[in-house]
C-alpha positions as protocol buffer text, in pm:
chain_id: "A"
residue {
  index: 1
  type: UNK
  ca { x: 3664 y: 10051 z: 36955 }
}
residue {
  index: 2
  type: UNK
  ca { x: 3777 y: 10249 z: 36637 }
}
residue {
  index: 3
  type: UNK
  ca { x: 4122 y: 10126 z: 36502 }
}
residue {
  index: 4
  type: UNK
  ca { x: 4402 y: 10356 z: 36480 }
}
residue {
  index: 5
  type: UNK
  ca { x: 4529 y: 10544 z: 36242 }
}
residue {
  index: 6
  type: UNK
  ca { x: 4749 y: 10364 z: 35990 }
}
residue {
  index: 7
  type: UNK
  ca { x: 5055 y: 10611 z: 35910 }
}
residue {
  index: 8
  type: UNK
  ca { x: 5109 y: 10386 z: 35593 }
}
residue {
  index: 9
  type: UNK
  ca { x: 4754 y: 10375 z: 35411 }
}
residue {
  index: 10
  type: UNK
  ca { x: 4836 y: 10617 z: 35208 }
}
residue {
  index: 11
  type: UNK
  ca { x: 5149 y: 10449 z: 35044 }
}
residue {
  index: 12
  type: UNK
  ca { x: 4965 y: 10174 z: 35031 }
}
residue {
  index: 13
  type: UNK
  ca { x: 4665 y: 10320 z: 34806 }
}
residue {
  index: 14
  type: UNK
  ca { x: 4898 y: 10509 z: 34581 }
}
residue {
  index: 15
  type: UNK
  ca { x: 5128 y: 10151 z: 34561 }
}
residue {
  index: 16
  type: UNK
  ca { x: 4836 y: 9959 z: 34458 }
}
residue {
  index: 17
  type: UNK
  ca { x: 4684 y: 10248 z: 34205 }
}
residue {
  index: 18
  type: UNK
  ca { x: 5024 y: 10277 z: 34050 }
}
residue {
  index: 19
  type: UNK
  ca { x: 5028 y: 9904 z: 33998 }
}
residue {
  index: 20
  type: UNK
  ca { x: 4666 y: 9947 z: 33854 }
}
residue {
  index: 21
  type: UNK
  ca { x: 4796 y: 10220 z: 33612 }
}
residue {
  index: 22
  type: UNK
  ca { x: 5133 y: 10042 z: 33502 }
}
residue {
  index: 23
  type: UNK
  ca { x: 4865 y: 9741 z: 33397 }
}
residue {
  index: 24
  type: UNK
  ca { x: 4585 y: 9944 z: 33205 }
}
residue {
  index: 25
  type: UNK
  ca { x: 4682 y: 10294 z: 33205 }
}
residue {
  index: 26
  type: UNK
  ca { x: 4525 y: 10610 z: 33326 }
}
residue {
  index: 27
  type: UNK
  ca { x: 4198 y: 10650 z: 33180 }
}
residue {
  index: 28
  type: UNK
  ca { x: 4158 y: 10243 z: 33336 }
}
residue {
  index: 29
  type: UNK
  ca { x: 4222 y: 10348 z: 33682 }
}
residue {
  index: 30
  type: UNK
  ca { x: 3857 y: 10331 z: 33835 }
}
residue {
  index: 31
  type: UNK
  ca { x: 3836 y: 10394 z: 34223 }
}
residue {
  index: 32
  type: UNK
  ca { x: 3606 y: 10071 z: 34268 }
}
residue {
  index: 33
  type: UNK
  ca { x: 3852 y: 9859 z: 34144 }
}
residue {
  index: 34
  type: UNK
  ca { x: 4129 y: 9998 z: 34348 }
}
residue {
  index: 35
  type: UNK
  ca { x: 3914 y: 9949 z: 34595 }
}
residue {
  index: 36
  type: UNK
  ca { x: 3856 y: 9605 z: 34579 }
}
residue {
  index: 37
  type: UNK
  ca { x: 4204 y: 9572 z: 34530 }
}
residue {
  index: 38
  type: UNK
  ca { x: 4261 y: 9726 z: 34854 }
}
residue {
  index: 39
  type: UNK
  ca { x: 4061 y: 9490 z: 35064 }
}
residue {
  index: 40
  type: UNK
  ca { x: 3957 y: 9598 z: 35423 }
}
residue {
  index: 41
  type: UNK
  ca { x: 4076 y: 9954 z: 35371 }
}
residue {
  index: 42
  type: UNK
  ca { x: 3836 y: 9995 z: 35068 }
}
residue {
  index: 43
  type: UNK
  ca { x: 3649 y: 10278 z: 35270 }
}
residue {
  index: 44
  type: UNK
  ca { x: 3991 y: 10480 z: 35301 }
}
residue {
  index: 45
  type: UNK
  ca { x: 4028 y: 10571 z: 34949 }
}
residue {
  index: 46
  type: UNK
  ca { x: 3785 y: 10792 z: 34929 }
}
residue {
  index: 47
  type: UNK
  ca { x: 3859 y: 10940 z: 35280 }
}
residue {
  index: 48
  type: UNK
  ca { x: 4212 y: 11026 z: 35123 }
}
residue {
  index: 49
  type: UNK
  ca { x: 4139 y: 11068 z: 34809 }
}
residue {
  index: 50
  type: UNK
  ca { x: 3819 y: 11285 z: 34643 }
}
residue {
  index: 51
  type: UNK
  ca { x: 3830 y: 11085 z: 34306 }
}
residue {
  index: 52
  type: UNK
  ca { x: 4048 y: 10952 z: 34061 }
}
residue {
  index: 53
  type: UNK
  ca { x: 4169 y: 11209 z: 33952 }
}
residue {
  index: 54
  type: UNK
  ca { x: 4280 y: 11320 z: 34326 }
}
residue {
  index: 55
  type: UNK
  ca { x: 4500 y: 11006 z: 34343 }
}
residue {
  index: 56
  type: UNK
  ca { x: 4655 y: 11070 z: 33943 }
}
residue {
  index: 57
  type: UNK
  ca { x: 4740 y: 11378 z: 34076 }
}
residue {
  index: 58
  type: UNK
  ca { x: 4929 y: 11251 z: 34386 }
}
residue {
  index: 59
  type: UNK
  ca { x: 5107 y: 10967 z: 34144 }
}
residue {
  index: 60
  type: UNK
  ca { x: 5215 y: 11202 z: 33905 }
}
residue {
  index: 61
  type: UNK
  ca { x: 5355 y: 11430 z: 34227 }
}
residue {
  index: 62
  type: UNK
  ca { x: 5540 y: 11119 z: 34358 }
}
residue {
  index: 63
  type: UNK
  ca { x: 5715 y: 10975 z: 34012 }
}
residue {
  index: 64
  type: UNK
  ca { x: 5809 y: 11402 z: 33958 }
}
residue {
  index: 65
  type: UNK
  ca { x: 5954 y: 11403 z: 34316 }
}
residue {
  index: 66
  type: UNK
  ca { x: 6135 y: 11106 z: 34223 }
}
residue {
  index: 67
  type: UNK
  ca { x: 6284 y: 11207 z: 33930 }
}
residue {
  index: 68
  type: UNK
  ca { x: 6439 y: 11517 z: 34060 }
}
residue {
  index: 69
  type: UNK
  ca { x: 6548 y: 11307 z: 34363 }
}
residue {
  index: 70
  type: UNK
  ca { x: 6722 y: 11096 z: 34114 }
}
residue {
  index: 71
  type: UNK
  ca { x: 6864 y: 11416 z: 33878 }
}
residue {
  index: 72
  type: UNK
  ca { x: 6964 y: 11633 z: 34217 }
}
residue {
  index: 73
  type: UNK
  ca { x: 7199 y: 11316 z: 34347 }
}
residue {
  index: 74
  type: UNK
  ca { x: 7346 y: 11300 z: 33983 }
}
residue {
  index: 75
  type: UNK
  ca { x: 7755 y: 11416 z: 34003 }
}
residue {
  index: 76
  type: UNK
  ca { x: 7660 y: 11578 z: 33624 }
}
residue {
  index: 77
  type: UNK
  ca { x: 7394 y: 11698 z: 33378 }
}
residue {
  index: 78
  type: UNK
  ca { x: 7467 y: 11368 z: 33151 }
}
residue {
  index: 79
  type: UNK
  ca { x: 7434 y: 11162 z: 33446 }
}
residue {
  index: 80
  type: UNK
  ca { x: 7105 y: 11331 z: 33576 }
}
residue {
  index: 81
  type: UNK
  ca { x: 6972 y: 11306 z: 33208 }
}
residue {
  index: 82
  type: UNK
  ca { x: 7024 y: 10914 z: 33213 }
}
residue {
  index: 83
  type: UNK
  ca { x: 6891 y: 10812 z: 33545 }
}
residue {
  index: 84
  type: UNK
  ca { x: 6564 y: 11008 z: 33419 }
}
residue {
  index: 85
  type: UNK
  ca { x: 6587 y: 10795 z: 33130 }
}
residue {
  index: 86
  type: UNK
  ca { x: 6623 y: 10495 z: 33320 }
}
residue {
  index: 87
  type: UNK
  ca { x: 6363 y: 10635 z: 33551 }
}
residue {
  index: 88
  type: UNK
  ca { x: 6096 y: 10605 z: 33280 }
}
């Protein structure tokens, strides 16, 4: 019996590639050892994700969507430019 869907496996990946990237940066970010890091939902990373690249590219989309979450809520331009400060 297949198991179902897990609404959540793809914050999980992109949680657990973002903590691989923080530690050893970009070019460091090799899909095997995410997916060791990953555990039983090692096969999922490449059903989500084409490469490395693929999942760089939906970091980099989630810490830009962040930042103008952060800017948009700001009451003023100064305000906006020092959350993305503190953002980084």
């Amino acid at each position: 019996m297949p198991r179902p869907p897990n609404p959540d496996l793809e914050e999980q990946i992109l949680k657990a590639a973002r903590k691989l990237w923080k530690k050893e940066g970009a070019t460091r970010l090799p899909c095997a050892r995410l997916r060791k890091r990953q555990g039983p939902i090692r096969p999922a990373v490449y059903r989500r994700f084409r490469d490395r690249e693929d999942i760089l590219r939906a970091l980099l989309q989630r810490i830009r969507l962040g930042i103008c979450r952060r800017a948009e809520s700001a009451p003023s331009p100064e305000e906006a430019c020092e959350r993305y400060v503190d953002y980084g």
